[in-house]
Structures are given as C-alpha cells and as structure tokens.
C-alpha positions in Angstrom: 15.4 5.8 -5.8 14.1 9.6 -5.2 12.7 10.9 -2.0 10.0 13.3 -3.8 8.3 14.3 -0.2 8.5 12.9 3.2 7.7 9.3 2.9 7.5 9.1 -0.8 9.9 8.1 -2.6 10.0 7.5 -7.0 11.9 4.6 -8.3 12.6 4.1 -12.3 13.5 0.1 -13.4 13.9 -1.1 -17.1 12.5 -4.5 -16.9 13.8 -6.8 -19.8 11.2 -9.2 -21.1 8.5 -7.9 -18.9 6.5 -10.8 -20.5 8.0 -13.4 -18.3 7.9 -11.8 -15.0 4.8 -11.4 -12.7 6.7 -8.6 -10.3 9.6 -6.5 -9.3 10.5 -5.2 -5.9 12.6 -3.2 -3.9 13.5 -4.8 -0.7 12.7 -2.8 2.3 15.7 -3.1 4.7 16.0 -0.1 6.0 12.2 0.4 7.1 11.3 -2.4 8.5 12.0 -3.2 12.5 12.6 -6.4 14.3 13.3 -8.7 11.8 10.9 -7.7 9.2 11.4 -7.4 6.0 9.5 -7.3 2.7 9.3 -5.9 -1.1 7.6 -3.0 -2.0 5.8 -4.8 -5.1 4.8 -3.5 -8.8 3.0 -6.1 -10.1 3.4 -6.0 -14.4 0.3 -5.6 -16.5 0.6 -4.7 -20.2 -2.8 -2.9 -22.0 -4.9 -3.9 -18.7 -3.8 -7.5 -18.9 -1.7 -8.9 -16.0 1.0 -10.7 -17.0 1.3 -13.9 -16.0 -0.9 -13.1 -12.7 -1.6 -16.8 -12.3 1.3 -17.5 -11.2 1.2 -15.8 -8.1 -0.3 -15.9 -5.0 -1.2 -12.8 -4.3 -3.5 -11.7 -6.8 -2.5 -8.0 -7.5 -5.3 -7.4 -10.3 -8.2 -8.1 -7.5 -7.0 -5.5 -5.3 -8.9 -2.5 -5.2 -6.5 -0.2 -4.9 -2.9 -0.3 -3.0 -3.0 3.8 -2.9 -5.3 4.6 0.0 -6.6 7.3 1.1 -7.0 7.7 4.4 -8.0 11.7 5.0 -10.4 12.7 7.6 -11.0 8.5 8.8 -10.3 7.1 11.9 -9.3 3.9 10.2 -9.3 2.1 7.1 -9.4 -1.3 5.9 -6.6 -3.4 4.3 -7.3 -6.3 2.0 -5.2 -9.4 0.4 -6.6 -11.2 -1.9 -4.5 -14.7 -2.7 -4.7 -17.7 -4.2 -6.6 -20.2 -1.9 -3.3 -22.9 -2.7 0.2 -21.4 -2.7 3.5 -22.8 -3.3 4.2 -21.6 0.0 1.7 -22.5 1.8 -1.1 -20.8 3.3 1.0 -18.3 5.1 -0.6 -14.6 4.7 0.5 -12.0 7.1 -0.4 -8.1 7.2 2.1 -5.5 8.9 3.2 -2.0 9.1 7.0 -1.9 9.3 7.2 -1.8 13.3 4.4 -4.5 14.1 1.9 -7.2 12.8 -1.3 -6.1 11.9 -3.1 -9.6 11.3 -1.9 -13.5 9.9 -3.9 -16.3 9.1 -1.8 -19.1 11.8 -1.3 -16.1 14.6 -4.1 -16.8 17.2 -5.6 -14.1 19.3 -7.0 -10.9 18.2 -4.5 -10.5 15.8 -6.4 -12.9 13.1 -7.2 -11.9 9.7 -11.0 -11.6 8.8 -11.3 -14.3 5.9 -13.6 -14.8 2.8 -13.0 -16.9 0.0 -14.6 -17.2 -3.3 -14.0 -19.5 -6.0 -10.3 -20.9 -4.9 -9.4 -16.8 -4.0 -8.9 -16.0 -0.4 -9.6 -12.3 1.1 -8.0 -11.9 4.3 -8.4 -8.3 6.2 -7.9 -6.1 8.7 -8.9 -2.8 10.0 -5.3 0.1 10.3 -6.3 2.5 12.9 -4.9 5.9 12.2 -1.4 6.8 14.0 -1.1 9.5 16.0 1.6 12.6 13.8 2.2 10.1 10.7 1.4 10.9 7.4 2.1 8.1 5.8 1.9 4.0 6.6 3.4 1.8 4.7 1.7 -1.7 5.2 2.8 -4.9 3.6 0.6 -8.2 2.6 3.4 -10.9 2.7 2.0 -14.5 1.7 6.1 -16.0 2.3 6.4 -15.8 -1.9 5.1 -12.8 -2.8 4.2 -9.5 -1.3 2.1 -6.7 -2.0 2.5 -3.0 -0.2 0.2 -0.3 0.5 0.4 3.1 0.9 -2.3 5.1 3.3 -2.1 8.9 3.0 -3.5 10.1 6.2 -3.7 13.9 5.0 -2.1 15.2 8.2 
C-alpha cells in the first residue's frame, strides 16, 4: 500500500479466481480507535456484473457511490443498503474511525434512519463536516461484511 496524498492511500491485489469471491479487504488496524476495527472493502464486479453479490449482506451494487464528495456542504448523507436477513444477524453499524455514527440495536439519537424495499434494508445517517479534516473515512460494518467510504471535504 502507497500513500499517494494525505489520507489517500493506492493498493494493487492479484485476486485468483475472482469468480468465487464477493470482496477483498484491507484491515484497518492502525486507523481505527477504541476497539474498532474494519475492512476497507472492494467489492468484485466483472463487465458491470457483481459477482456473486448475493451472497452478501451488504449489497455493494446498490450503493450510489462510496466516493463522496463533500466540497462546499455542511454535511452529507451516508447510506447502507443490506440484505433484510443476514447470516449475521441484523447487526448494521455506521462509524468514522474515532466514534459511532449510527446502529440499528444502539438506542438514543444515535439510530440509523431505516427503509426497506423488497427484503433490502437502507439504513442512514447524516456526517457533519469536521472541523481541519480533509478526508473521513467512514465504515458500514453489518458483523460479516463491511463497506467504507471516502468523503473529500475539499479543504
């Protein structure tokens, strides 16, 4: 793994008999805080067809984008979309590396807004922009799988 600019970072993986896997990820040990932890995710998709998507729970190919750009906003809003019925369970949690942003069994003011659609499950949140960050990394963890986003706050 490359740093290419503050924050950023460019990986390169040969993935044998990409066919059979739904994801590869890099765990995140060194970013996360407080016994965190999580995967920065690529999910496979070969000629715009996911492979073998249905066998996770998050569902990468309904996610609008996991690039977001978050110049000149106040905030922005981070979605999951997932299964309705996980191997897992129906764990979902979003959060940056230093706190929790939102989960499905946290109670409070820290639960995920939540829509769901023919057995798929959106849960979101709203990320307020930090104060002399550039980047945030935030992860969607559902126990199983993971997805991470990147905001580019254009400081």
């Amino acid at each position: 793994m490359t740093m290419i600019d503050e924050g950023a970072y460019e990986a390169t993986a040969e993935i044998c008999n990409v066919e059979k896997h739904v994801w590869a990820g890099w765990r995140l040990d060194n970013l996360m805080e407080d016994k965190r932890w999580s995967y920065f995710t690529v999910y496979f998709s070969q000629g715009g067809e996911w492979t073998n998507i249905a066998d996770s729970c998050i569902q990468a190919d309904r996610i609008p984008d996991i690039n977001i750009d978050g110049n000149g906003k106040e905030s922005v809003e981070i979605e999951c979309v997932k299964k309705e019925e996980c191997p897992m369970g129906p764990q979902v949690t979003i959060h940056l590396p230093d706190k929790g942003l939102c989960s499905i069994f946290w109670d409070g003011d820290l639960k995920c807004r939540e829509s769901t659609v023919d057995a798929i499950s959106t849960y979101s949140t709203t990320l307020k922009k930090p104060v002399d960050e550039r980047f945030s990394f935030v992860t969607c963890s559902t126990t199983d799988s993971f997805q991470t986003y990147v905001v580019d706050w254009g400081l």
